[in-house]
C-alpha positions as CSV (number, residue, x, y, z in Angstrom):
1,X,0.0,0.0,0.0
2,X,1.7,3.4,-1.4
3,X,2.0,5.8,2.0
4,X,-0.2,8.8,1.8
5,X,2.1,12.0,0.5
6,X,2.3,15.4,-1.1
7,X,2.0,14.1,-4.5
8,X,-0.3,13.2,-6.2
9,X,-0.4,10.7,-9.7
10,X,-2.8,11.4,-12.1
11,X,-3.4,9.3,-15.0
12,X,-6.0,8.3,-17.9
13,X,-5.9,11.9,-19.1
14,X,-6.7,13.3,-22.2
15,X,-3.7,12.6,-24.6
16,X,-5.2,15.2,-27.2
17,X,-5.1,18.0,-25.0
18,X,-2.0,20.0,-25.6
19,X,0.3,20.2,-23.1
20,X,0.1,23.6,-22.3
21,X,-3.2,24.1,-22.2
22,X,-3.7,20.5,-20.1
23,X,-1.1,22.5,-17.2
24,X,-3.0,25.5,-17.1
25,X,-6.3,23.1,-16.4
26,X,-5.1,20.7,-14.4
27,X,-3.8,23.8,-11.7
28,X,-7.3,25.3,-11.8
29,X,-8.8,22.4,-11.0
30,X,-6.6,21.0,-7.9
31,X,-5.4,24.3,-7.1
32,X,-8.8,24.4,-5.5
33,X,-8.1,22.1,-3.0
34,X,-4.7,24.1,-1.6
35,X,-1.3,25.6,-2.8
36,X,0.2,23.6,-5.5
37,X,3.9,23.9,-6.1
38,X,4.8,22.1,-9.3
39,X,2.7,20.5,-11.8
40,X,5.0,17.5,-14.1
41,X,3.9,16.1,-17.3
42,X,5.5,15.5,-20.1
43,X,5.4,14.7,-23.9
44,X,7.5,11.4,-23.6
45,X,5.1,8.7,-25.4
46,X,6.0,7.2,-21.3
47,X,4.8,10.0,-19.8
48,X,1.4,10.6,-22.2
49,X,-1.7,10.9,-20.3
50,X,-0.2,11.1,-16.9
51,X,0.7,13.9,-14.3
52,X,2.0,14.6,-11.4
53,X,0.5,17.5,-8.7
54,X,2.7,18.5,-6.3
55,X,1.2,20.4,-3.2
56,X,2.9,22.1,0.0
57,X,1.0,19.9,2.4
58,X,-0.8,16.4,2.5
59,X,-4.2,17.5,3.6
60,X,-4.4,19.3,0.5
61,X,-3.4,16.6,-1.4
62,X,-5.8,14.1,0.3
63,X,-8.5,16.3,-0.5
64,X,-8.0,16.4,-3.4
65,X,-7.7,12.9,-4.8
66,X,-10.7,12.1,-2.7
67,X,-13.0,14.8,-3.9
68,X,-11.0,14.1,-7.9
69,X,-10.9,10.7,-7.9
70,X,-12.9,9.2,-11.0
71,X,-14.1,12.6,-11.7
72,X,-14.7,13.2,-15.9
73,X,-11.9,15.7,-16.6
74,X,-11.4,17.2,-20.3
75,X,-13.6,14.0,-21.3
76,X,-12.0,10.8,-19.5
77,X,-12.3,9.6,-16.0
78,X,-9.5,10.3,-14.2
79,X,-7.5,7.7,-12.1
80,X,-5.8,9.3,-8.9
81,X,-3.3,7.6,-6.8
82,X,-0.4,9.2,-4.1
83,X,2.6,9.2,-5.5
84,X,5.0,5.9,-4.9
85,X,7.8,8.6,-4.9
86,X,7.7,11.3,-2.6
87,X,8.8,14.6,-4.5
88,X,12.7,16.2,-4.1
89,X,10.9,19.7,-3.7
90,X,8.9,18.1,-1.0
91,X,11.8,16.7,0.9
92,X,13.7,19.9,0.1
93,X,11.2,21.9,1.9
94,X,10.8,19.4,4.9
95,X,14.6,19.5,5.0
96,X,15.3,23.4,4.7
97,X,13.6,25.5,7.4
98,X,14.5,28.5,5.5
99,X,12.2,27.8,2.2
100,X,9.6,26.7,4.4
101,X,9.8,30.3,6.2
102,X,9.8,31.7,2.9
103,X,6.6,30.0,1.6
104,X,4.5,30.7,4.8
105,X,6.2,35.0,4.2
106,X,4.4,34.0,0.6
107,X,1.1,33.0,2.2
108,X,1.0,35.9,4.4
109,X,1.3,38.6,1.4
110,X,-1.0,36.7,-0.5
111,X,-4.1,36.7,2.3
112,X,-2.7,40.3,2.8
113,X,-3.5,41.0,-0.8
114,X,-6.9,39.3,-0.9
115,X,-7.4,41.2,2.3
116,X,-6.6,44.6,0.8
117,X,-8.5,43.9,-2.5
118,X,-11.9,42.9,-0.6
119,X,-11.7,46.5,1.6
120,X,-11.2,47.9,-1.5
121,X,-14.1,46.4,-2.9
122,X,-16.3,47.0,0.2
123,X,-15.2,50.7,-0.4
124,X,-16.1,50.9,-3.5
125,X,-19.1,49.6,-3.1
126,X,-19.9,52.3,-0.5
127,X,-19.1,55.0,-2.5
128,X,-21.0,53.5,-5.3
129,X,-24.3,53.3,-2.8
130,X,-23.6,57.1,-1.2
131,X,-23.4,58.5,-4.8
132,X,-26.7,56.9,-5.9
133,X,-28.5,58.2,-2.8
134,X,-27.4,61.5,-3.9
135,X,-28.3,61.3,-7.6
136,X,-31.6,62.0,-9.1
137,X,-33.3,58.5,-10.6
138,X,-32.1,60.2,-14.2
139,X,-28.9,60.1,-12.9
140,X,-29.2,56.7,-11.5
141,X,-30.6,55.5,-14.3
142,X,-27.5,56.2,-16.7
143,X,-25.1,55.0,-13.9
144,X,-27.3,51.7,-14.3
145,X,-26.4,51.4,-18.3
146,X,-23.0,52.5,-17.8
147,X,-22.2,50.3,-15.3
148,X,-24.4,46.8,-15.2
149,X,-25.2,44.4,-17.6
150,X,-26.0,40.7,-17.4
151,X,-23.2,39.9,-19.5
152,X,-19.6,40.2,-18.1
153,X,-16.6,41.0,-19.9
154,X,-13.8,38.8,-19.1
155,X,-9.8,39.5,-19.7
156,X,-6.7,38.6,-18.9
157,X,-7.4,34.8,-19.8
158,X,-4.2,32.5,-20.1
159,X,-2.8,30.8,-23.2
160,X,-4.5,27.7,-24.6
161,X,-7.2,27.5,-21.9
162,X,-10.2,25.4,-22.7
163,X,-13.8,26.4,-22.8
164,X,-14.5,23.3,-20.7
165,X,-12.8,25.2,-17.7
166,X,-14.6,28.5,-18.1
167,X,-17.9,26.5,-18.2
168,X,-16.7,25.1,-14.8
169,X,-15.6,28.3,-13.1
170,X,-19.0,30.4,-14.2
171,X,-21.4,27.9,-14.3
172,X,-20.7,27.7,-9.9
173,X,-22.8,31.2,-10.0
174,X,-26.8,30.8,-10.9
175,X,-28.1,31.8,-14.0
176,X,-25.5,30.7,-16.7
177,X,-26.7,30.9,-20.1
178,X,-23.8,31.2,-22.6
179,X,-20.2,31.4,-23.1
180,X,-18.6,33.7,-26.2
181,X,-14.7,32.7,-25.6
182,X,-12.2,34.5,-28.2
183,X,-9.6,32.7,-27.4
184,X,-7.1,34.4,-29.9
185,X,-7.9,37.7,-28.6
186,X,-7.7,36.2,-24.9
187,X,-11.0,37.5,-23.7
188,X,-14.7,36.2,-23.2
189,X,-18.1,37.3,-22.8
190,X,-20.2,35.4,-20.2
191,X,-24.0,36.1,-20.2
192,X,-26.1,35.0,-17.3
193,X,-30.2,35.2,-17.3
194,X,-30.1,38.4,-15.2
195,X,-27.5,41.6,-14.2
196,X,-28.2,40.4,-10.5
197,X,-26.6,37.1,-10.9
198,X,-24.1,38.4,-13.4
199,X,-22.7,41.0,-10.2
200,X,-22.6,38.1,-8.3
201,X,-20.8,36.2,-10.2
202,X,-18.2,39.2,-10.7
203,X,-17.9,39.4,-7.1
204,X,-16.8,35.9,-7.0
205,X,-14.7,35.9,-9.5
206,X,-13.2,39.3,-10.0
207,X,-9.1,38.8,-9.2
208,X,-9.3,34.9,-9.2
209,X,-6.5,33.3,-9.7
210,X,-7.0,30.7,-12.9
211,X,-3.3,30.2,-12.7
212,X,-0.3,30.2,-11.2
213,X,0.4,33.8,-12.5
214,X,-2.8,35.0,-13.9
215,X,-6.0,36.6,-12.3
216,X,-8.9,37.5,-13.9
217,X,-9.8,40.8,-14.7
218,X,-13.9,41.0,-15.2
219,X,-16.2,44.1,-15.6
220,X,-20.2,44.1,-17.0
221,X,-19.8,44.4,-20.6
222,X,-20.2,47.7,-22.6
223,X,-23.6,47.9,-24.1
């Protein structure tokens, strides 16, 4: 029996899915379950249809292979099994106190900046509902077309991402009706049934982190 660990093997992927693009889906989908630290697979006609998720701690990777486990991912079920090897980052970082220092100063600026961007929000959001008070309904009736919309513009998106993944991430908020992805221009318009369920949805998702560099950048489309 293979000892519970960091890492996690996945296999009976999707060999047609371009490498790339299979990275960038794999991290948003187990990056859910905690902060992942390397994500390996290769090209090798050995390595086809396999991967390997490292994560920084083994709760996170238990959650994940038992909330992923036999879960339909880019069309196949996938197979998910810990790791017979444990990985050299992982024993590097059990075995040097200083990059485990550094990771948990990493933590602490990230919550810091998800900290600083909610305030922000919450202030905005004020000044938004102070300035309406103070406007006449004309007024507040041109801040409505200027500002809201039941579609949202999306930006920002990475490389190669699959339509399959935006359909996941959106279709967590109510309302969901279609998906316009220009994926050469790296942008996408998502339309929900109503504007209220399309601001909630940009609250959500506004700043999320779809990979390990990129955040989303969403507004309400321009009418």
């Amino acid at each position: 029996m293979i000892e519970p660990n960091e890492t996690l093997y996945v296999n009976n992927l999707n060999e047609k899915i371009k490498l790339d693009e299979l990275k960038i889906n794999l991290f948003h989908l187990f990056s859910e379950f905690g902060d992942i630290i390397e994500i390996n697979c290769r090209k090798s006609q050995k390595m086809k249809g396999q991967a390997f998720i490292i994560y920084k701690d083994l709760n996170s990777s238990t959650n994940a292979k038992f909330s992923l486990n036999n879960t339909i991912f880019l069309g196949k079920k996938m197979k998910i099994e810990y790791s017979k090897n444990t990985s050299d980052i992982i024993n590097k970082l059990k075995n040097n106190v200083n990059l485990k220092e550094k990771l948990k100063i990493e933590n602490i600026r990230k919550l810091r900046r998800k900290e600083e961007y909610s305030l922000k929000l919450n202030n905005n959001n004020k000044n938004k509902i102070n300035k309406t008070k103070k406007n006449n309904k004309e007024d507040n009736s041109k801040n409505n077309i200027e500002y809201k919309n039941k579609i949202l513009f999306v930006e920002n998106l990475p490389s190669n991402l699959n339509i399959s993944t935006l359909n996941y991430i959106f279709g967590k908020f109510s309302g969901l009706v279609n998906i316009n992805y220009l994926s050469e221009k790296k942008i996408a318009f998502i339309e929900y049934n109503n504007e209220f369920n399309a601001g909630i949805a940009l609250l959500g998702l506004n700043n999320y982190k779809i990979t390990k560099d990129t955040y989303l950048n969403i507004s309400f489309a321009k009418n």
